[in-house]
C-alpha positions in Angstrom: -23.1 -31.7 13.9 -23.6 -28.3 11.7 -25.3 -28.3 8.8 -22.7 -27.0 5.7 -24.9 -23.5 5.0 -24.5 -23.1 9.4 -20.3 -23.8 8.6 -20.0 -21.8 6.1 -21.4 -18.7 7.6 -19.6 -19.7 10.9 -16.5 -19.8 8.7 -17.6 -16.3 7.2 -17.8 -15.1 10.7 -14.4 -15.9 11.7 -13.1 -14.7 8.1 -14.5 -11.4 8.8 -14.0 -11.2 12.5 -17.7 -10.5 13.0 -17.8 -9.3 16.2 -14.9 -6.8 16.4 -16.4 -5.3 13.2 -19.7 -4.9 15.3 -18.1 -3.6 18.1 -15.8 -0.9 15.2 -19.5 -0.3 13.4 -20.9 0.2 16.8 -18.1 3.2 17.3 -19.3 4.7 14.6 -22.6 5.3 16.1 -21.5 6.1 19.2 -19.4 8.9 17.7 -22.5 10.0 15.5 -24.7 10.3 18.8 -22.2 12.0 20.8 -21.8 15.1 17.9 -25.4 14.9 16.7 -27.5 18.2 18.4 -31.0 17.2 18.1 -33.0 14.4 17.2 -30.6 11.3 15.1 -31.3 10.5 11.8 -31.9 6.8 11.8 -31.6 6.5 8.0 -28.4 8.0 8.2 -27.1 5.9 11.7 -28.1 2.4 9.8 -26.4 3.3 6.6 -23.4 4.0 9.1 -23.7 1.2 10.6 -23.7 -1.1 8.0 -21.3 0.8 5.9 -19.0 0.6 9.0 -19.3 -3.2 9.4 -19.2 -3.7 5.5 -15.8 -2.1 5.1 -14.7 -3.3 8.7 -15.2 -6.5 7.5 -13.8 -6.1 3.9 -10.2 -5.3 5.7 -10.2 -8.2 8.4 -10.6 -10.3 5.1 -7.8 -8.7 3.3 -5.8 -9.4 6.8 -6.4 -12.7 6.7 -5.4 -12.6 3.0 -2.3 -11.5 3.9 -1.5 -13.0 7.2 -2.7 -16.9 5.8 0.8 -18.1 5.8 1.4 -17.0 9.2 -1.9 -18.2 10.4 -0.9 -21.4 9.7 2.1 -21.7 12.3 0.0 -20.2 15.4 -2.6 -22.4 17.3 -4.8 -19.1 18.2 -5.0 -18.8 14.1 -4.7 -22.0 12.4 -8.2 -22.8 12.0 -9.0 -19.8 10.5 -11.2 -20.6 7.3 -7.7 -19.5 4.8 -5.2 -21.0 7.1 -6.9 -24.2 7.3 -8.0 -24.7 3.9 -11.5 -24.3 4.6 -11.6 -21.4 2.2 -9.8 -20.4 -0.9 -8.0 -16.6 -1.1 -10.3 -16.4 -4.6 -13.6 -16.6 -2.6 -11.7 -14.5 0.2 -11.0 -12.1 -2.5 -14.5 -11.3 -3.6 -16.1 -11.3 0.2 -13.4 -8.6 0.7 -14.7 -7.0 -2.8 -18.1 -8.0 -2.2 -18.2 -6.3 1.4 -16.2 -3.1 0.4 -18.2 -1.3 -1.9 -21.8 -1.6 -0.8 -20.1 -0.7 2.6 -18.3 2.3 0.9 -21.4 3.3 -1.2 -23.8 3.3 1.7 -20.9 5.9 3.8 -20.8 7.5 0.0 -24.5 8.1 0.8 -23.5 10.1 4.0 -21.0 13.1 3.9 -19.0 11.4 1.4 -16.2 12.6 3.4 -17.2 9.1 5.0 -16.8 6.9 2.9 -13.2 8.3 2.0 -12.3 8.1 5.3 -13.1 4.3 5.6 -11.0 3.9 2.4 -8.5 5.1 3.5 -8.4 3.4 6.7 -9.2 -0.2 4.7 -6.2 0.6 2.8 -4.2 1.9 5.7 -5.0 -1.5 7.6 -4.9 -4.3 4.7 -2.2 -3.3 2.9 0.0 -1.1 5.0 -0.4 -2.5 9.0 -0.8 -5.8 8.0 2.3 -6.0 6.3 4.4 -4.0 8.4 3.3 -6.0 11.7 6.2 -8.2 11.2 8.9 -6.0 11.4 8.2 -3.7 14.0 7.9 -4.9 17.6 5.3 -1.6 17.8 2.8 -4.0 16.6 3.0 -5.8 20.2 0.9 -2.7 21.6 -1.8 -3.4 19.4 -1.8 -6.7 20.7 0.2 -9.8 21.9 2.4 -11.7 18.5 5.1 -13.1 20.2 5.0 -16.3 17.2 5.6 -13.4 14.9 7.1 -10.8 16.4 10.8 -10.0 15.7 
Protein backbone atom coordinates (compact mmCIF):
# COMPACT_ATOMS: atom_id res chain seq x y z
CA UNK A 1 0.00 0.00 0.00
CA UNK A 2 1.53 3.77 -0.66
CA UNK A 3 2.10 5.86 1.95
CA UNK A 4 -0.11 9.43 1.35
CA UNK A 5 3.29 11.81 0.81
CA UNK A 6 4.32 8.59 -1.99
CA UNK A 7 0.29 9.28 -3.51
CA UNK A 8 0.42 12.52 -3.64
CA UNK A 9 3.55 13.00 -5.51
CA UNK A 10 2.46 10.01 -7.78
CA UNK A 11 -0.72 12.01 -8.23
CA UNK A 12 1.56 15.17 -8.90
CA UNK A 13 3.31 13.10 -11.43
CA UNK A 14 0.41 12.22 -13.47
CA UNK A 15 -1.05 15.90 -13.07
CA UNK A 16 1.96 17.15 -14.64
CA UNK A 17 2.64 14.42 -17.02
CA UNK A 18 6.21 14.00 -15.59
CA UNK A 19 7.74 12.17 -18.11
CA UNK A 20 6.74 13.82 -21.31
CA UNK A 21 7.86 17.08 -19.71
CA UNK A 22 11.34 15.37 -19.21
CA UNK A 23 11.45 14.03 -22.49
CA UNK A 24 10.13 18.22 -23.82
CA UNK A 25 12.94 19.61 -21.11
CA UNK A 26 15.33 17.05 -22.47
CA UNK A 27 14.78 18.71 -26.23
CA UNK A 28 15.71 21.64 -25.00
CA UNK A 29 19.12 20.39 -24.27
CA UNK A 30 19.47 18.60 -27.10
CA UNK A 31 18.74 21.70 -29.18
CA UNK A 32 21.31 23.74 -26.96
CA UNK A 33 24.16 21.09 -27.64
CA UNK A 34 23.54 20.75 -31.25
CA UNK A 35 23.94 24.90 -31.80
CA UNK A 36 26.43 25.39 -28.93
CA UNK A 37 30.33 25.76 -30.68
CA UNK A 38 32.59 24.99 -27.93
CA UNK A 39 32.56 23.81 -24.60
CA UNK A 40 28.47 23.92 -22.96
CA UNK A 41 27.71 26.03 -20.19
CA UNK A 42 26.28 23.68 -17.60
CA UNK A 43 24.88 26.56 -15.52
CA UNK A 44 23.07 27.72 -18.40
CA UNK A 45 21.87 23.78 -19.73
CA UNK A 46 20.45 23.16 -15.94
CA UNK A 47 18.59 26.31 -15.74
CA UNK A 48 17.23 25.11 -19.23
CA UNK A 49 16.42 22.21 -18.16
CA UNK A 50 14.53 22.94 -15.32
CA UNK A 51 12.96 25.98 -16.74
CA UNK A 52 11.80 23.70 -19.57
CA UNK A 53 10.26 21.05 -17.26
CA UNK A 54 8.90 23.82 -14.90
CA UNK A 55 6.79 25.49 -17.65
CA UNK A 56 6.29 22.05 -19.47
CA UNK A 57 4.74 21.05 -16.51
CA UNK A 58 2.79 24.29 -15.60
CA UNK A 59 0.76 23.77 -19.14
CA UNK A 60 0.05 19.90 -18.78
CA UNK A 61 -1.62 21.22 -15.47
CA UNK A 62 -3.61 23.94 -17.10
CA UNK A 63 -4.59 20.95 -19.75
CA UNK A 64 -5.88 19.01 -17.29
CA UNK A 65 -7.63 22.06 -15.86
CA UNK A 66 -9.38 22.35 -18.81
CA UNK A 67 -9.86 18.92 -20.19
CA UNK A 68 -11.24 17.56 -16.35
CA UNK A 69 -14.76 17.27 -17.57
CA UNK A 70 -13.72 15.31 -20.46
CA UNK A 71 -11.31 13.26 -18.50
CA UNK A 72 -14.01 12.00 -16.67
CA UNK A 73 -15.87 10.06 -19.62
CA UNK A 74 -12.59 8.28 -21.03
CA UNK A 75 -11.10 5.18 -19.21
CA UNK A 76 -7.32 6.19 -20.49
CA UNK A 77 -8.13 9.55 -18.37
CA UNK A 78 -10.46 9.05 -15.62
CA UNK A 79 -8.09 8.51 -12.96
CA UNK A 80 -6.39 11.44 -13.46
CA UNK A 81 -5.80 13.23 -9.97
CA UNK A 82 -8.77 16.32 -11.33
CA UNK A 83 -10.98 13.85 -13.05
CA UNK A 84 -11.13 11.54 -10.25
CA UNK A 85 -11.45 13.88 -7.46
CA UNK A 86 -8.25 13.08 -6.11
CA UNK A 87 -7.33 16.75 -6.51
CA UNK A 88 -9.07 20.05 -6.41
CA UNK A 89 -8.67 22.64 -9.75
CA UNK A 90 -7.65 25.33 -6.66
CA UNK A 91 -4.51 23.20 -5.76
CA UNK A 92 -4.21 22.45 -9.61
CA UNK A 93 -4.25 26.08 -10.02
CA UNK A 94 -1.38 27.08 -7.93
CA UNK A 95 0.98 23.84 -9.10
CA UNK A 96 0.35 25.40 -12.55
CA UNK A 97 1.25 28.97 -10.90
CA UNK A 98 3.68 27.47 -8.69
CA UNK A 99 5.60 25.66 -11.67
CA UNK A 100 5.35 28.67 -14.23
CA UNK A 101 7.29 31.34 -12.94
CA UNK A 102 10.31 29.83 -11.26
CA UNK A 103 10.30 27.86 -14.64
CA UNK A 104 10.03 31.21 -16.63
CA UNK A 105 12.43 33.14 -14.31
CA UNK A 106 15.12 30.56 -14.55
CA UNK A 107 14.70 30.82 -18.97
CA UNK A 108 14.42 34.77 -17.96
CA UNK A 109 17.98 34.10 -16.60
CA UNK A 110 19.05 32.86 -20.19
CA UNK A 111 18.54 35.00 -23.33
CA UNK A 112 15.31 36.12 -22.12
CA UNK A 113 14.20 35.58 -25.60
CA UNK A 114 13.65 32.19 -23.69
CA UNK A 115 11.62 32.51 -21.43
CA UNK A 116 9.18 34.47 -23.77
CA UNK A 117 9.25 31.86 -26.04
CA UNK A 118 8.04 29.26 -23.34
CA UNK A 119 5.21 31.73 -22.57
CA UNK A 120 4.11 31.92 -25.39
CA UNK A 121 4.07 28.32 -26.07
CA UNK A 122 2.33 27.74 -22.30
CA UNK A 123 -0.27 30.06 -23.52
CA UNK A 124 -0.46 28.72 -27.02
CA UNK A 125 -0.96 25.11 -25.50
CA UNK A 126 -3.29 25.78 -22.20
CA UNK A 127 -5.45 28.08 -23.38
CA UNK A 128 -5.59 27.94 -27.16
CA UNK A 129 -4.89 23.88 -28.27
CA UNK A 130 -6.53 22.68 -25.43
CA UNK A 131 -9.65 24.29 -26.14
CA UNK A 132 -9.71 24.01 -29.70
CA UNK A 133 -8.92 20.06 -29.66
CA UNK A 134 -12.60 19.46 -29.71
CA UNK A 135 -13.63 20.93 -32.62
CA UNK A 136 -11.17 20.14 -35.17
CA UNK A 137 -10.53 16.54 -36.17
CA UNK A 138 -6.65 18.08 -36.84
CA UNK A 139 -6.20 17.34 -33.29
CA UNK A 140 -6.31 13.44 -34.21
CA UNK A 141 -2.68 13.90 -35.70
CA UNK A 142 -1.38 14.93 -32.54
CA UNK A 143 -2.72 11.95 -31.17
CA UNK A 144 -5.59 9.32 -31.08
CA UNK A 145 -9.25 11.16 -29.34
CA UNK A 146 -11.81 9.26 -30.91
CA UNK A 147 -14.16 9.78 -27.23
CA UNK A 148 -13.82 13.36 -28.14
CA UNK A 149 -13.25 13.87 -31.46
CA UNK A 150 -16.07 15.31 -33.60
Amino acid sequence: MFHPIRLKMKDLALLTKFRVDVVVAMTGVFGYLFGKEGQPNWYRMTLLFFGGLLVTASAHVINQIIERHRDRKMSRTASRPLASGKMTVAAAAVYALVFSLPGLLMLYALPPLSAFVSAVSLIIYGFLYTPMKILTRLSIYMGPCPELCP
